[in-house]
C-alpha positions in Angstrom: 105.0 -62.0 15.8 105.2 -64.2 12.8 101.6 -65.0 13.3 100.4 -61.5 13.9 102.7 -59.8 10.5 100.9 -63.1 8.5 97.0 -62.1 9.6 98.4 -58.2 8.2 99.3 -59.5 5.5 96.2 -61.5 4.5 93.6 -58.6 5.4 95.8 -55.9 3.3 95.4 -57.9 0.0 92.1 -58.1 -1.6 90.9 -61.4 -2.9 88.9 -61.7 -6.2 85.7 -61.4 -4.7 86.5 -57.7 -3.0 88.9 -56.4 -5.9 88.3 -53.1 -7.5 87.6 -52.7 -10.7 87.8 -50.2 -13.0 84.5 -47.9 -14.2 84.5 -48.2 -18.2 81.3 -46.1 -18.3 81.9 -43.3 -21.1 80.5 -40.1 -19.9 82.1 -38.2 -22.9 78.9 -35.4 -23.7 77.8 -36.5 -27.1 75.9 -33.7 -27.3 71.9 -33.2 -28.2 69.7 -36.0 -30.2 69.8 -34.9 -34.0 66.9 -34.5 -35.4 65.7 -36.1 -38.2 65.8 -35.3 -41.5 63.0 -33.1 -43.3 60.3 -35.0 -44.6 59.0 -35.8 -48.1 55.3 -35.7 -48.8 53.4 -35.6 -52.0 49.7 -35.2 -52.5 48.0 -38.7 -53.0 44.3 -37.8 -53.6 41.4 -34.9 -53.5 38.2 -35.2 -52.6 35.4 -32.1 -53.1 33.4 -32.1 -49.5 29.6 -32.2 -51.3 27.0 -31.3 -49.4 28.2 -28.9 -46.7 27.8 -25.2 -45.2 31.1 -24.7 -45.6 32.0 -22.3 -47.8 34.9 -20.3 -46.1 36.7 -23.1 -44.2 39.0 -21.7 -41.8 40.0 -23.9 -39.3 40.2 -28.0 -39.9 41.2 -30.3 -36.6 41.5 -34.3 -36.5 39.2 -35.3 -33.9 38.2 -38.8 -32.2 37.0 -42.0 -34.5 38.1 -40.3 -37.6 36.0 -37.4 -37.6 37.5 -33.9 -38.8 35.7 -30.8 -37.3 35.9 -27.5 -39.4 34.1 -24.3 -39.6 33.8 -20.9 -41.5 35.7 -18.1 -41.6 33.7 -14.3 -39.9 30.2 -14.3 -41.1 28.9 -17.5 -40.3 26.6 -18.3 -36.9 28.0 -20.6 -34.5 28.8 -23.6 -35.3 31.0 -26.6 -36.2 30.8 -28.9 -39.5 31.8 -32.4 -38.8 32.9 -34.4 -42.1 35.2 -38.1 -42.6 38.9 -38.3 -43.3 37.4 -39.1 -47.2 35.0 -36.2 -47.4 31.6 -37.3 -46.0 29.4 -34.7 -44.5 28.5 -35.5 -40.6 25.7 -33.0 -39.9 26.0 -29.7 -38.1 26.6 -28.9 -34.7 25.3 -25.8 -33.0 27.1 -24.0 -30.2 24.4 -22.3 -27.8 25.0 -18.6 -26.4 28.1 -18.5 -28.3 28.8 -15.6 -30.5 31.1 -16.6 -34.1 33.4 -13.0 -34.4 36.0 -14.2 -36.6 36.8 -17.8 -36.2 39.6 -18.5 -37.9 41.5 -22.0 -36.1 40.6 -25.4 -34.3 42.5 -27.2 -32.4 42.4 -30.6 -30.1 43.3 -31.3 -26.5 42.8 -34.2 -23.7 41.3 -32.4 -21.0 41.3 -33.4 -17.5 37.9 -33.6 -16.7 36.2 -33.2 -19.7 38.4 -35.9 -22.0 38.8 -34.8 -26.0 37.8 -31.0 -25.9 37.7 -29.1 -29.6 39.1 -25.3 -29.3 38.4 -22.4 -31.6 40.0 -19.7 -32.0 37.9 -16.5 -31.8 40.8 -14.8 -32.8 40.5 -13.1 -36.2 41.0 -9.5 -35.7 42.1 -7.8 -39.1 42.1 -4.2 -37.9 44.1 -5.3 -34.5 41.5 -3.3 -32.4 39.0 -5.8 -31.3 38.4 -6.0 -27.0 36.5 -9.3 -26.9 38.9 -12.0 -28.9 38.2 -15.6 -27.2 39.1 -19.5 -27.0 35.8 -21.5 -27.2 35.8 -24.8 -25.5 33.4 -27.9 -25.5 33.9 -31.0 -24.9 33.8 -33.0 -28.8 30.3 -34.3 -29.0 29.8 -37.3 -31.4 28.6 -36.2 -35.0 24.6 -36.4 -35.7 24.8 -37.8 -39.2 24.4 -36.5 -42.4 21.4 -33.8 -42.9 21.4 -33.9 -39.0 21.8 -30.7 -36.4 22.6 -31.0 -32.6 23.0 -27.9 -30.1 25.8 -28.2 -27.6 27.0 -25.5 -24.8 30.4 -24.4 -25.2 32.6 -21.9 -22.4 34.6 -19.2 -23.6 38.0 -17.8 -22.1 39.0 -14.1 -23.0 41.9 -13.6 -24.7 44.6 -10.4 -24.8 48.1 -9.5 -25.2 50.7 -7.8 -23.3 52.1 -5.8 -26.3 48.0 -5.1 -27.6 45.7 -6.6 -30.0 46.9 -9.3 -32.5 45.6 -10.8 -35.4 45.2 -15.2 -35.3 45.2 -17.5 -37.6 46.6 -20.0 -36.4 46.5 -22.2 -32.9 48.0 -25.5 -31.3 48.1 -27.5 -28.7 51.0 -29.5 -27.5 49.3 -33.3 -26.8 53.0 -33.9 -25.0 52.1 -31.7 -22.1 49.0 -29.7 -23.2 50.4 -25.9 -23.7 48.6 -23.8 -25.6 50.7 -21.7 -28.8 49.0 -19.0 -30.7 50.6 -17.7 -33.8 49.8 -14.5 -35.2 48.8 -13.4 -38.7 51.0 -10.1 -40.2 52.8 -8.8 -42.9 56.7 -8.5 -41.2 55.7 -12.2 -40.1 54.8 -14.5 -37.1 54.5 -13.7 -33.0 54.1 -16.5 -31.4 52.3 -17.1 -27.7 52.1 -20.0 -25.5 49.9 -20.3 -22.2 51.4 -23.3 -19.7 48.8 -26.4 -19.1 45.9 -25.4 -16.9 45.2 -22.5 -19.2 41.7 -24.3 -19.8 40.4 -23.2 -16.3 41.0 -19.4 -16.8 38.5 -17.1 -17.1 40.5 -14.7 -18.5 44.6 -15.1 -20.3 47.2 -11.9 -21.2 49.6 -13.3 -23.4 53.2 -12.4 -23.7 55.0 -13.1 -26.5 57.9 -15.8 -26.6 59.6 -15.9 -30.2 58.7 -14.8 -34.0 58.6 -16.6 -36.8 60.0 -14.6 -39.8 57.8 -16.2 -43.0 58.6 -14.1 -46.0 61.9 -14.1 -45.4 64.6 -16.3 -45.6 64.5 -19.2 -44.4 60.5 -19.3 -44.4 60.4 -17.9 -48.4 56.6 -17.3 -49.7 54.1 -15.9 -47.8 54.1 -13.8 -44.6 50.8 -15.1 -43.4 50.3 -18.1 -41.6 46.6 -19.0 -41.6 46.8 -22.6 -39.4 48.7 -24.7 -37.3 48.6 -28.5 -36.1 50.5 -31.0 -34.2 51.0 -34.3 -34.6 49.7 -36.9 -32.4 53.2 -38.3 -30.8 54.4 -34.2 -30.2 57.4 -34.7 -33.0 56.5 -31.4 -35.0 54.0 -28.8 -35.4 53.0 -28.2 -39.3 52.3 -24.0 -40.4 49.9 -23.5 -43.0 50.4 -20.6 -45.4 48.7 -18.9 -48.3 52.2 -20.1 -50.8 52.2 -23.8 -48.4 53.4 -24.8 -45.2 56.1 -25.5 -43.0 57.3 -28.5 -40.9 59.3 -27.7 -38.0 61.0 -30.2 -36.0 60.6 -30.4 -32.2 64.1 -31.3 -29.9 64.3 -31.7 -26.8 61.9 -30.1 -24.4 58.7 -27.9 -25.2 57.6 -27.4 -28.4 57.8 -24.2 -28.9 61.5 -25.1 -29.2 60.9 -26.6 -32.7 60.9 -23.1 -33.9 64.4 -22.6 -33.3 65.3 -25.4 -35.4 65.9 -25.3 -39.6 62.1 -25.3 -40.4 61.2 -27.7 -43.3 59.1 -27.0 -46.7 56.2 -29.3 -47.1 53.6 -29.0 -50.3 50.3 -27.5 -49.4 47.0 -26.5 -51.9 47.7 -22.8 -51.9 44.0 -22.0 -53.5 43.0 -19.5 -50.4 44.0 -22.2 -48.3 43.9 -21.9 -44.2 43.0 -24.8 -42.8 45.4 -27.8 -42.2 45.0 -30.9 -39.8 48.0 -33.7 -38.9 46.3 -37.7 -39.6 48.5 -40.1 -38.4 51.6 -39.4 -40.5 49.8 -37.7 -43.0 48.3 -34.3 -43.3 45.0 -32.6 -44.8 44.5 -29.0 -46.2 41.3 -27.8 -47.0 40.8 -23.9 -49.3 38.0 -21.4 -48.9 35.3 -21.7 -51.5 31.9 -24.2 -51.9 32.5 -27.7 -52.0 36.0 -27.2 -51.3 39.1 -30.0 -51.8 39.7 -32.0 -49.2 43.5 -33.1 -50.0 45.8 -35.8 -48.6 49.7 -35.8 -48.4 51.8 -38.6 -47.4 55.0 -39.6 -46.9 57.3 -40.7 -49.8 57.6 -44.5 -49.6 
């Protein structure tokens, strides 16, 4: 019996190796990442793009190797005007059986088959009672060189809203996952649109409309109109471009259409009939209507 109560004894008193221990893991909810604070740019330099058709530049878009792709505003034929981060002028490239409306934005994506594809935004539409509003797509071709024109083929994809015709000035696309937001131009402020990745391969998109953006009122003071959009490369914000400046807004957690629900952040912008902006690296570019128009560069305060 002795023998028996001793082997109980031994087997119902853990030894070091099969002890318990105690989980000091803290699972307290700390609640979501903060963002970070607003940043501070300043305008570094200006540069006059010589040489160039553009005259009414309404959309600007940082493309590969450097190369910035803009175009005119209504009234100009198809086609895109490549120039450098400094101002160089890159040619002219001509988009075949494509008609120019009312171009008004250009924006950047990786496609999946076609790799870095430029879209503009057909979009302009001042009386809100156009029927044939499009997204042109082509895959970016490399720039000809100065006082040099390709043609390229482009596809188009119709464009229309649930609650009826809008007027856009402005388009993005997250580089994070690839949606598609569409921000529209008015007077009691901003509706904004997204369209989930594989939008590309549509022939045809209704929109329905996901938030607003109130510019003109508190707190997005100044103008009502926003006239262009861009992301940065990394997905951390999307930048808005209107005629007083433009705005910084902060993405969070999740898609970025969620940056618009944060405290939206003043940035400096050339407000000389000004619609086209474009994200560099950390910096940013505007770029005004007008000939030989001011290519100018802000930058983060050191």
């Amino acid at each position: 019996m002795r023998a028996i109560a001793l082997l109980v004894l031994l087997v119902g008193c853990p030894t070091a190796d099969t002890a318990q221990t105690t989980d000091t893991t803290d699972t307290t909810d700390t609640g979501p990442t903060p963002l970070p604070d607003c940043p501070d740019y300043d305008e570094v330099s200006s540069t006059d793009v010589v040489g160039s058709a553009l005259s009414e530049a309404s959309g600007l878009v940082l493309g590969t190797d450097d190369v910035l792709w803009s175009h005119n505003d209504s009234g100009d034929i198809a086609r895109l005007l490549p120039i450098t981060v400094t101002g160089a002028v890159l040619g002219e490239v001509r988009l075949t059986d494509i008609d120019a409306r009312d171009w008004e934005d250009i924006a950047r994506f990786d496609h999946p088959d076609l790799g870095s594809t430029l879209v503009i935004a057909d979009l302009g539409d001042n009386e809100r009672r156009r029927t044939d509003t499009a997204l042109v797509l082509l895959a970016e071709p490399a720039p000809p060189g100065f006082g040099q024109r390709i043609s390229v083929s482009a596809q188009t994809i119709d464009i229309s809203y649930s609650d009826g015709p809008q007027n856009v000035e402005a388009i993005a696309v997250d580089p994070v996952d690839q949606t598609l937001l569409i921000i529209t131009k008015s007077d009691d402020g901003s509706t904004v649109y997204t369209a989930e990745p594989g939008w590309w391969d549509a022939a045809s998109l209704t929109l329905e409309p996901v938030t607003t953006l109130p510019f003109g009122t508190p707190p997005l003071d100044g103008s009502t109109a926003a006239t262009g959009a861009d992301t940065f490369a990394d997905g951390r914000a999307i930048v808005v471009r209107t005629y007083a400046g433009a705005w910084y807004f902060r993405r969070p957690a999740g898609p970025l259409i969620r940056a618009f629900d944060t405290e939206p952040c003043e940035i400096p912008g050339n407000i000389e009939q000004g619609e086209a902006i474009a994200v560099v690296g950390d910096a940013y570019l505007t770029l005004p209507e007008g000939e030989d128009p001011a290519l100018v560069r802000y930058e983060l305060e050191p």
